[in-house]
Structure formats: structure tokens, C-alpha cells
C-alpha positions as CSV (number, residue, x, y, z in Angstrom):
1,X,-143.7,89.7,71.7
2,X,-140.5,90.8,69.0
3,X,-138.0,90.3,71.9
4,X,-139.6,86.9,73.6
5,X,-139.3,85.9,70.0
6,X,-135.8,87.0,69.6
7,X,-135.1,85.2,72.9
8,X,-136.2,81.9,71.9
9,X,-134.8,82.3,68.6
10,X,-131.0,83.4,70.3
11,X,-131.4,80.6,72.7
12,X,-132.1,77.9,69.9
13,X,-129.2,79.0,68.3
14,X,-126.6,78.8,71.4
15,X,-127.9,75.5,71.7
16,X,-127.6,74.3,68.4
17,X,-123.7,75.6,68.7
18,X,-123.2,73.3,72.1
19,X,-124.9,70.6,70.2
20,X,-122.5,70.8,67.7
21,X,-119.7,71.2,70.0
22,X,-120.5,68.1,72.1
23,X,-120.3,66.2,68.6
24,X,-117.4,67.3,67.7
25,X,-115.6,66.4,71.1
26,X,-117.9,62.8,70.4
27,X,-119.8,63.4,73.5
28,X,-122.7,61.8,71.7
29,X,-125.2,60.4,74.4
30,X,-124.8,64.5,76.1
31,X,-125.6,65.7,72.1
32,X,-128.1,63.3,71.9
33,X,-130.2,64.4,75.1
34,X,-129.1,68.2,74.2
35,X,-131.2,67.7,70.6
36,X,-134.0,66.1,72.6
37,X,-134.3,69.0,74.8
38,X,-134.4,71.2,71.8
39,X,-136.7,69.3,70.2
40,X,-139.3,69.5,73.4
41,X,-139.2,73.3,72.8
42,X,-139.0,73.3,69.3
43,X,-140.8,70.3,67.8
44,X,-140.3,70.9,64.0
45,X,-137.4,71.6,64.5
46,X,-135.5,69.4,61.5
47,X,-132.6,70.2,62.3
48,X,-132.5,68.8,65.7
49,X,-134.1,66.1,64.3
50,X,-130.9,65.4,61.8
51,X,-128.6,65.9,64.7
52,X,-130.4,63.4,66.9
53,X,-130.3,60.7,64.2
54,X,-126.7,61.4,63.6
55,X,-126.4,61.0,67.4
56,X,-128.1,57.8,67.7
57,X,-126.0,56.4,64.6
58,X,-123.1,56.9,66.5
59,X,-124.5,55.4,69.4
60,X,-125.4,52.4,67.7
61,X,-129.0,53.0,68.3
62,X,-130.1,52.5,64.5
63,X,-133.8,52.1,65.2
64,X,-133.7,55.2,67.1
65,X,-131.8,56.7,64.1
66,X,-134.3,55.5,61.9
67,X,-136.8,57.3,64.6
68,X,-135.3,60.7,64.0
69,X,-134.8,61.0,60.7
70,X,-138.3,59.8,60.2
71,X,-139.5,62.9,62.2
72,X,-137.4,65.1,60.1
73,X,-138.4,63.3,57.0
74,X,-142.1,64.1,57.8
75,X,-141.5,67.7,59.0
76,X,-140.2,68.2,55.6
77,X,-140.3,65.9,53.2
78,X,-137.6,67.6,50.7
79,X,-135.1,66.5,53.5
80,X,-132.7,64.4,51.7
81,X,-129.8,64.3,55.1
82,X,-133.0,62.3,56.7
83,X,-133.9,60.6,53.4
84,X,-130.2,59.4,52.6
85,X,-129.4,58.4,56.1
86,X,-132.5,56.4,55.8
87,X,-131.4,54.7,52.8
88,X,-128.4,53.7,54.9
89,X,-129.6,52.2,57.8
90,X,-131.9,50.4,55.9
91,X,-129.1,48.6,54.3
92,X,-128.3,47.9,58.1
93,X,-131.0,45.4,59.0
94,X,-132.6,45.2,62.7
95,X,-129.9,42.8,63.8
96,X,-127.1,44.8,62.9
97,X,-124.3,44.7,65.4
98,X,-123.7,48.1,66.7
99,X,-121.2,50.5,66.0
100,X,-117.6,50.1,67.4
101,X,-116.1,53.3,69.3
102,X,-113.8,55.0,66.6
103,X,-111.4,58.0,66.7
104,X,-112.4,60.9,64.4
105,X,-109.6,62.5,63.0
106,X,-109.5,66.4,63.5
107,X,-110.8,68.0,60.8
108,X,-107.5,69.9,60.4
109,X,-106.1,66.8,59.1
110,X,-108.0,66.7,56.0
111,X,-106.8,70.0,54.9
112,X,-105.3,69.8,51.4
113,X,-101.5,69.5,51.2
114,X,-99.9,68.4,47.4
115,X,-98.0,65.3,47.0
116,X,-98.6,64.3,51.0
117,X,-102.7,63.5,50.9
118,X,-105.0,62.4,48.7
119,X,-108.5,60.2,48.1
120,X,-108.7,56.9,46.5
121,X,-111.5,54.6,46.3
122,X,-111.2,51.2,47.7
123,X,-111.2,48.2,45.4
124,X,-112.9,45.6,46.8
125,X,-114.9,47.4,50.1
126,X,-116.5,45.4,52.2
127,X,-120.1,47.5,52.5
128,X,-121.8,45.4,55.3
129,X,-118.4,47.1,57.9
130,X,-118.6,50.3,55.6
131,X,-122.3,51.0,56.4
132,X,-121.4,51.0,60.3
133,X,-118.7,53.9,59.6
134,X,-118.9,57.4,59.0
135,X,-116.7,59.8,57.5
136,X,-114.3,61.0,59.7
137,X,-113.6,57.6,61.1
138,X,-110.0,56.9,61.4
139,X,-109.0,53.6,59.4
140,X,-105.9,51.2,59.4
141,X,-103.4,50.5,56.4
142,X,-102.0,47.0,56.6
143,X,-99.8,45.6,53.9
144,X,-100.7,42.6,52.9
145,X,-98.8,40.4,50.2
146,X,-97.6,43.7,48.4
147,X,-101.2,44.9,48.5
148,X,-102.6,48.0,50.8
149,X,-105.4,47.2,52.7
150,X,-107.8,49.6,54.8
151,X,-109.2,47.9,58.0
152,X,-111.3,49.4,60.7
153,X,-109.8,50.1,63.6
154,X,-111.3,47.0,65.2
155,X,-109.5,45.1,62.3
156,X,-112.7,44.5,60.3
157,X,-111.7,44.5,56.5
158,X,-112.9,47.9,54.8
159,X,-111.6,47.7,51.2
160,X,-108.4,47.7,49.4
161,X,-106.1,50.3,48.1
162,X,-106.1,50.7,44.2
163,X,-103.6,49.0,42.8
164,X,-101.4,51.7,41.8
165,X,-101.1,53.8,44.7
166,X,-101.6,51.2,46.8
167,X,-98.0,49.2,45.9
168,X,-96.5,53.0,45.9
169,X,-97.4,53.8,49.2
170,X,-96.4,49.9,50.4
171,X,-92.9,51.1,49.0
172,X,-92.9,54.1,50.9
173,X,-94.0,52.7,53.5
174,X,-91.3,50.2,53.8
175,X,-88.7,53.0,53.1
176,X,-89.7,54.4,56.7
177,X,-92.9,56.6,56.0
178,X,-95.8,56.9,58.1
179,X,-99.3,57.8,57.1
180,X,-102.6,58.2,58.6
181,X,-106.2,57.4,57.0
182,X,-109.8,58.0,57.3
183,X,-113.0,57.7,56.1
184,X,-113.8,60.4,53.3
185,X,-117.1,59.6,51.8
186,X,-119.4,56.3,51.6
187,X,-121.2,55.9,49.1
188,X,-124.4,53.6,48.0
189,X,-122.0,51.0,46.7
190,X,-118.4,52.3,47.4
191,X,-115.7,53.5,50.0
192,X,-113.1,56.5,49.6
193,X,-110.4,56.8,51.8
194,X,-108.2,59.9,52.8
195,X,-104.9,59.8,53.4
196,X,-102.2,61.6,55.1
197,X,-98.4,61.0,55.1
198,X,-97.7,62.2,58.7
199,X,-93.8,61.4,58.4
200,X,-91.3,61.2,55.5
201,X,-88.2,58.6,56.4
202,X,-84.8,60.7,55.4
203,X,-84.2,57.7,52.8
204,X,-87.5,59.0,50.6
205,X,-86.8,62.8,50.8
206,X,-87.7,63.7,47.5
207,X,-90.3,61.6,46.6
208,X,-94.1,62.5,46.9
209,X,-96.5,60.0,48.6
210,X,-99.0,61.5,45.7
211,X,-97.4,62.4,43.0
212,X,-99.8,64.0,39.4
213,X,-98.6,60.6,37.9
214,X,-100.0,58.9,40.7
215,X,-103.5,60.9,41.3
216,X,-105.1,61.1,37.9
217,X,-107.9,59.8,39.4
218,X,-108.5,62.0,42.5
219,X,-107.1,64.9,44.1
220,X,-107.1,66.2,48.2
221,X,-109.4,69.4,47.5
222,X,-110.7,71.2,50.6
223,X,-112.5,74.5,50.0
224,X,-112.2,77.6,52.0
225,X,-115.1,76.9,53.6
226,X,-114.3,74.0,55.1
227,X,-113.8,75.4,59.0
228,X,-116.7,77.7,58.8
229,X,-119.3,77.7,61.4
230,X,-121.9,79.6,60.5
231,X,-123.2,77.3,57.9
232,X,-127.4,77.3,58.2
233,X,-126.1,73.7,56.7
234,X,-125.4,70.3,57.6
235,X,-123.7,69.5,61.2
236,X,-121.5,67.5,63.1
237,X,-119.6,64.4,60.6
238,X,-122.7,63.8,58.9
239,X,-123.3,61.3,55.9
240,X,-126.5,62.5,54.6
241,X,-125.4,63.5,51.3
242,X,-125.6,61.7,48.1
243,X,-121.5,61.5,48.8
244,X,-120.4,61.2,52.4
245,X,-117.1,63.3,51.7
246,X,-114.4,64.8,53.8
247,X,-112.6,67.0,51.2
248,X,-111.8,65.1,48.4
249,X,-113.3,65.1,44.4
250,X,-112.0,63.9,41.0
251,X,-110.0,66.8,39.1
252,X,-112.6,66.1,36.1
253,X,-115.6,67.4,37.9
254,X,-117.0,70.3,37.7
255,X,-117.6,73.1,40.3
256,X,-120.8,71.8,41.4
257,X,-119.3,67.9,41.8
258,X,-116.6,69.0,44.0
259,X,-117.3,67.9,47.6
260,X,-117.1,70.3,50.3
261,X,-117.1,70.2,54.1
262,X,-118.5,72.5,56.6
263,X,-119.3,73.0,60.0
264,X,-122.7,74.5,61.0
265,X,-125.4,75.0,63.2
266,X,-127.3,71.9,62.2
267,X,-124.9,69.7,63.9
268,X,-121.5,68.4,62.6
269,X,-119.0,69.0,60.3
270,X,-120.7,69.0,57.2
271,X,-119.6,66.6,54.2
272,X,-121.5,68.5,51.5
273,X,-121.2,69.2,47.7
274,X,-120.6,72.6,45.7
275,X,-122.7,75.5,46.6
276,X,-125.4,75.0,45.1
277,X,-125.7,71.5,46.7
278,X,-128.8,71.1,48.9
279,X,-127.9,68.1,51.0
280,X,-126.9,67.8,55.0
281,X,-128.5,69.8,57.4
């Protein structure tokens, strides 16, 4: 009886990992029947049930989102990944168009580097596209009329860069830099943003895309944790927390404000806060 129990318990776990793996690679529909499968051998299992709403979300299937985190909501009702999703979608309505195929940046991307990323919140956002993203979803920057503007990649508007930042990385940009952006964190009525300058022209050697002056209001933070895998945490690019975050937190918070992201065996990159945090699963 120990070892059949140590069976099922080691077979669980490797398929948890490929769950999370097919996420990662954004093989949803193959994560999504994975979780299912798990789920048939392992009914309370709210884990799987987190992973198969995150699935669904990212599918477009919002009612059977709504489905799974249900399930895992009534399996334990102290789950707040199923609880803030719920929220979420709810803000989504039946109607709701479904979700346009992103890219997800690596996660590798949103590794802290001074004066070439930081976070900003949008001025502006434009929840009713926000609510349809998650964080991890690669964004556009247009200028517009000496303003920075985040679009979805389908050219839906997202939000606008503070005004600050925004006209200093328009500079920049004109000078020959590139950049990349993503989604870092969504929250109940707000967007944050993470950005990357990928290339620096020869003309703005010298000159920091973030600069202290600049970022008051936000630094990049990732903590060391932030590649780990053996997380009995959140998954795959989840957006169950209070914060939706991909490595970024105001230098003014304290330890147990700072955002954090993790990978574990509940099913995606986890977007999580402090250690003592109990969201994502």
C-alpha cells in the first residue's frame, strides 16, 4: 500500500511537471487535456484545477475558466488563484470576444538589469483589452504625438506610458534604440508594463533608458527565486494574485509587497508576492 501510494503520488508529480512544460511552450489545448486527465485520477486535485482554468483562459474558453476555478474554489475555499481569476472573468461578461494568440516573452527577459528595464503603470489603460491579457503577453510601443503608447499586439489600445518616461523613452527611441514590452501585472483597475531596451543606437551610448531620476516610482526587481521549479506554488503565467506581476515592485514597499515570480508544479510561471504571500497555485 506505502509504495502504490508513492506511485501515484511520483506519477502526479511528473505530470504536473509536463503540464507545466506544455504551458510554458503555450501548447495550451495539450495542457488543458493533460490537467483533465489528472483531474480524472485525482479529483480534488486544486491544483489541476487552477491549471485548467489558466488553460481555458488562454484558450478563450472563459466559461470553461469560470468552470475550473469554480471546482477549485469549492475543493477549497481559501483558494484565492481561483477566487481572483474569478473576479476577472467576471469583469469579462458571456459575450466577451475571445482572446487573440499572443507571444509570451521568455521569462529570461524579465530578469532585472539597471538603467535598461523597468515597470511603469499605464496612464490611461483601457481595462475591457487589459482583462483579455495576461502577464507575460508581449505588448507594442507606438509613439504617438510625443506620447508612448502600449497597444496589444493586435493593435488594440492598452494604456499609455507615464508621462515622464514615456517622452524619455520616445527620445531614445528616435535616437536609434530599440525596446521590448510586456505585460507585468494587471490589476483590478490598472495595467503595469515591463520594459526592456534590447539595443542601444551608438548616438545614445551613455545614457540609461531608466535612469534613478527617471524610476522613482518603480524599479525592475526579480528575486532569486524567480526560475525555480520546485515551487509547491502557483504555475504556468498565472494572474491569480491580488497583483498579476512579472518582477517588478515600487522601491517604497516593503519585503512582503515586493512581487515575485516563480515557476512550480502547479502550473506556470508564478506571478506571486513576498514569501509570505499565499496567492497562485
Amino acid at each position: 500500500m506505502v509504495f502504490q501510494a508513492e506511485d501515484r503520488a511520483r506519477a502526479k508529480k511528473q505530470q504536473a511537471e509536463l503540464a507545466i512544460q506544455l504551458a510554458l511552450q503555450g501548447r495550451w489545448a495539450a495542457a488543458a487535456q493533460l490537467n483533465r486527465a489528472i483531474l480524472e485520477s485525482f479529483p480534488t486535485d486544486v491544483d489541476a484545477y487552477n491549471r485548467l482554468g489558466k488553460a481555458m483562459t488562454e484558450l478563450g474558453r472563459y466559461a470553461d475558466a469560470r468552470e475550473a476555478y469554480m471546482k477549485g474554489l469549492e475543493i477549497d475555499p481559501l483558494n484565492s488563484i481561483a477566487r481572483k481569476n474569478l473576479t476577472r472573468l467576471a469583469t469579462l461578461g458571456e459575450q466577451a470576444p475571445p482572446r487573440v494568440a499572443s507571444q509570451k516573452l521568455s521569462p529570461q527577459m524579465f530578469i532585472e538589469e539597471m538603467g535598461k528595464t523597468g515597470i511603469t503603470v499605464l496612464n490611461r489603460p483601457n481595462m475591457d483589452v487589459a482583462a483579455r491579457m495576461t502577464a507575460g503577453d508581449q505588448v507594442k510601443l507606438d509613439r504617438e504625438n510625443g506620447a508612448l503608447v502600449i497597444r496589444a499586439m493586435d493593435g488594440e489600445y492598452v494604456g499609455e506610458v507615464e508621462l515622464k518616461l514615456g517622452q524619455r523613452l520616445v527620445k531614445l527611441m528616435d535616437g536609434g534604440n530599440e525596446y521590448i514590452a510586456a505585460i507585468s501585472a494587471l490589476e483590478e483597475n490598472g495595467v503595469r508594463v515591463f520594459i526592456r531596451e534590447t539595443f542601444q543606437d551608438a548616438s545614445q551610448t551613455g545614457k540609461l533608458s531608466f535612469p534613478p531620476t527617471v524610476t522613482e516610482a518603480f524599479r525592475p526587481y526579480v528575486k532569486e527565486r524567480l526560475l525555480r521549479q520546485d515551487v509547491d506554488d502557483e504555475g504556468y503565467f498565472e494572474d491569480g494574485e491580488e497583483v498579476e506581476d512579472w518582477g517588478g515592485a515600487a522601491p517604497e514597499a516593503e519585503e512582503s509587497d515586493v512581487t515575485t515570480y516563480d515557476l512550480s508544479s502547479s502550473g506556470s510561471p508564478k506571478i506571486g508576492r513576498g514569501e509570505d504571500e499565499e496567492d497562485e497555485g
